[in-house]
C-alpha positions in Angstrom: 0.0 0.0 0.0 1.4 3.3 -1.2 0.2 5.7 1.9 1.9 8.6 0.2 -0.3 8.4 -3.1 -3.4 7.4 -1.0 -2.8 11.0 1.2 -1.8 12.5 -1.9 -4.9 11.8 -4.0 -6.7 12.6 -0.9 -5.3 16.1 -1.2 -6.1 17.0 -4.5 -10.0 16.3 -4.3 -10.2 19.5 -2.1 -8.7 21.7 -5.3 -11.9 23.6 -7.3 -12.4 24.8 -10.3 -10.3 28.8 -10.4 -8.0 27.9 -7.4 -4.5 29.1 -7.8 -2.8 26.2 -6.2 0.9 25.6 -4.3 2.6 22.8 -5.9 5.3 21.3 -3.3 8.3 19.2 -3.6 9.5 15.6 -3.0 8.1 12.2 -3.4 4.6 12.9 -1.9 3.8 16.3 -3.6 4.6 14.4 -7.1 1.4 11.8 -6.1 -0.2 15.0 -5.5 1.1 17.0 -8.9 0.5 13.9 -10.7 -3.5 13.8 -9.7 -3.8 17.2 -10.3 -2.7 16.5 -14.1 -5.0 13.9 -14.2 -8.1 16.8 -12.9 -6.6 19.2 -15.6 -7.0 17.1 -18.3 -10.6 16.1 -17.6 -11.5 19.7 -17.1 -10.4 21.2 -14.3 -9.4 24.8 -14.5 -6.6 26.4 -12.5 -3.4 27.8 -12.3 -0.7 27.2 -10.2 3.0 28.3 -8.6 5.8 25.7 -7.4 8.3 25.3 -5.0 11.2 23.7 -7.2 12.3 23.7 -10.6 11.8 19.9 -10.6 7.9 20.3 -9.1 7.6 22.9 -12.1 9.1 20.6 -14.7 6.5 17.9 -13.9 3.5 20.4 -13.5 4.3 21.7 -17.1 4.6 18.3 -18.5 1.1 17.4 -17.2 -0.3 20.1 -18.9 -0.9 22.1 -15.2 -0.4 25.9 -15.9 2.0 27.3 -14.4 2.0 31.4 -13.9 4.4 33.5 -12.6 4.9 34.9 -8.6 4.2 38.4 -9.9 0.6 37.8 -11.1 -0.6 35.8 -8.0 -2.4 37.4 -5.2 -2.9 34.9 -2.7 -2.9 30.7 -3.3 -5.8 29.2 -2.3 -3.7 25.9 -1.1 -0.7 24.4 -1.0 -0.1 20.8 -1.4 3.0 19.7 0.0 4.7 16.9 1.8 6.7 16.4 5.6 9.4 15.0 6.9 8.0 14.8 10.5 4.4 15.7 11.8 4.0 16.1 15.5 0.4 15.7 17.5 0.3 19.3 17.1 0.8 19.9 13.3 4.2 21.3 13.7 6.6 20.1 10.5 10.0 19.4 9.6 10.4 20.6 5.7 13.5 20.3 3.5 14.6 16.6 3.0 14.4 17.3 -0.6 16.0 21.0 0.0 12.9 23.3 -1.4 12.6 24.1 2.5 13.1 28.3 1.7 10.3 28.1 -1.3 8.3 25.7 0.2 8.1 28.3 3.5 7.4 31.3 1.5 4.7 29.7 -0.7 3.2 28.5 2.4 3.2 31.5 3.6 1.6 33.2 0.8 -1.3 30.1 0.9 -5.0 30.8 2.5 -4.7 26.6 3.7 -1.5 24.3 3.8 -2.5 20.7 2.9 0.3 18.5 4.4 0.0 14.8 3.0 2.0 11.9 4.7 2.3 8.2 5.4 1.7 7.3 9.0 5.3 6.7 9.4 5.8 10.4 9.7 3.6 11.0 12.7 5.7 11.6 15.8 5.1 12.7 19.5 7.9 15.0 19.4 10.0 16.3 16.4 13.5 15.7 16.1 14.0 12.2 14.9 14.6 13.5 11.5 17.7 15.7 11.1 16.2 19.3 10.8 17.7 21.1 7.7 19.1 24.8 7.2 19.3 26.6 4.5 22.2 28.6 5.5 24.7 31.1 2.7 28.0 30.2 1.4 29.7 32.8 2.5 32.1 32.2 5.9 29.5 28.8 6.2 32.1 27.8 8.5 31.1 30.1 11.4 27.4 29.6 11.0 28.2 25.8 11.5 29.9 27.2 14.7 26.7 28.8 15.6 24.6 25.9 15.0 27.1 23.7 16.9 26.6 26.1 19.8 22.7 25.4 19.9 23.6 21.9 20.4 22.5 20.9 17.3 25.6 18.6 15.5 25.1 19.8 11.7 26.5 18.5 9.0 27.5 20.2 6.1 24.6 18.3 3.3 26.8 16.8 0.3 26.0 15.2 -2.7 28.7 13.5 -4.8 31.4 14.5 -2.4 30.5 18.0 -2.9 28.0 20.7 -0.9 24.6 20.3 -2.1 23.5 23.4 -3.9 19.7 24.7 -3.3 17.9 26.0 -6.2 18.7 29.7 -4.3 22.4 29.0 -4.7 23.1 27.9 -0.8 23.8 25.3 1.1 22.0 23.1 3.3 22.6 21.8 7.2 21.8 18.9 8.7 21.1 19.3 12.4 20.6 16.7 14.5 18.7 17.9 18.0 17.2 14.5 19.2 14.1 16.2 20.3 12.8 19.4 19.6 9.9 20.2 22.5 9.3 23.9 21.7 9.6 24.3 17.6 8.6 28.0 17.9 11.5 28.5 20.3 14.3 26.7 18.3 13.0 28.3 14.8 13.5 32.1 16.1 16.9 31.4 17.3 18.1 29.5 14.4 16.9 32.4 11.9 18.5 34.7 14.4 22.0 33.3 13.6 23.3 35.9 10.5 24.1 33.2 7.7 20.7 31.4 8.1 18.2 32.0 5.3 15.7 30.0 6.8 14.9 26.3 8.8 12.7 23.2 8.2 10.3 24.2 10.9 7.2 25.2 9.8 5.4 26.0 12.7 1.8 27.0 12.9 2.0 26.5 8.9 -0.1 23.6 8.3 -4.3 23.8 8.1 -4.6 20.4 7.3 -2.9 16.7 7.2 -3.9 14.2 5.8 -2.2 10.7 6.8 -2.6 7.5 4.3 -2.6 4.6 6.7 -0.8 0.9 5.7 -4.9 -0.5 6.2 -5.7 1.7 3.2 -7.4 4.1 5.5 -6.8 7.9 5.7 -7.1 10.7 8.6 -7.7 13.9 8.2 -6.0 16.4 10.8 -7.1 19.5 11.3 -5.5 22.8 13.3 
């Protein structure tokens, strides 16, 4: 049982005709991009911004307009994925490093859709290493600084180099254990000059929507 597609498909029955729609990024939002093609091409009219070049790539194959950030107002929702979900809807974004895009298109949404498998429901946050977006410039000392929060990052790599956001920065893995006040740790991580932005999105999400392994689904709500 694919809980991911089952949340996913979920997700995109809430989308109506003239929505302007987020489109996320990582191996649940494409379930989700995927239906929406689906909708499109049996009628369904809307328009729609994404959160990575690769969520865009797949939205324009499937025929999904995309328009540009200038000429939206407000989304009606966002679709998007988590990491982690705790019992009160906090996240951790950025496992597929669209954590900065995917926060400011949230932002800009009237209702966050969050669409998981159950194995991403958690008491506390923290199992899954929480990632920074953090500049290139002098990275070394904001490592330092997240090494003084406790938090053991690790510079992200991919093929023995620094993984390279689609902003041009770098990402950190931080490792905290257990993160009991999200609100608290966010503000001081984007206090730290060299931090763009962190995978907590706190107080972001509307809904969730949780495919179980029974075939089931629950719906969360703030």
């Amino acid at each position: 049982m694919n809980t991911k597609k089952l949340a996913a498909e979920r997700a995109v029955e809430a989308i109506e005709d003239g929505m302007t729609v987020g489109l996320g990024t990582g191996s649940t939002a494409y379930f989700a991009i995927e239906k929406l093609g689906q909708r499109v091409k049996e009628g369904l009219s809307v328009r729609a911004v994404a959160t990575s070049k690769r969520s865009e790539e797949q939205a324009v194959g499937l025929g999904i307009p995309i328009v540009p950030f200038s000429e939206v107002g407000r989304i009606d929702i966002t679709i998007d994925g988590a990491d982690e979900v705790d019992r009160h809807l906090q996240l951790i974004k950025g496992g597929g490093g669209a954590l900065l895009r995917e926060k400011i298109v949230a932002a800009r949404s009237d209702k966050m859709f969050v669409i998981v498998g159950e194995d991403k429901l958690v008491d506390t946050l923290g199992a899954f290493p929480l990632p920074v977006e953090i500049v290139p410039f002098a990275h070394e000392w904001t490592m330092d600084a997240l090494k003084a929060l406790h938090l053991n990052p690790e510079l992200r790599l991919a093929e023995g180099e620094p993984y390279i956001t689609d902003n041009g920065n770098y990402i950190a893995d931080c490792r905290a254990d257990s993160i009991a006040d999200p609100a608290s740790l966010h503000a001081s991580l984007n206090a730290i000059p060299g931090v763009v932005e962190n995978g907590l999105f706190v107080d972001m999400a509307h809904t969730v929507i949780v495919g179980r392994e029974d075939g089931s689904i629950d719906t969360l709500a703030r």
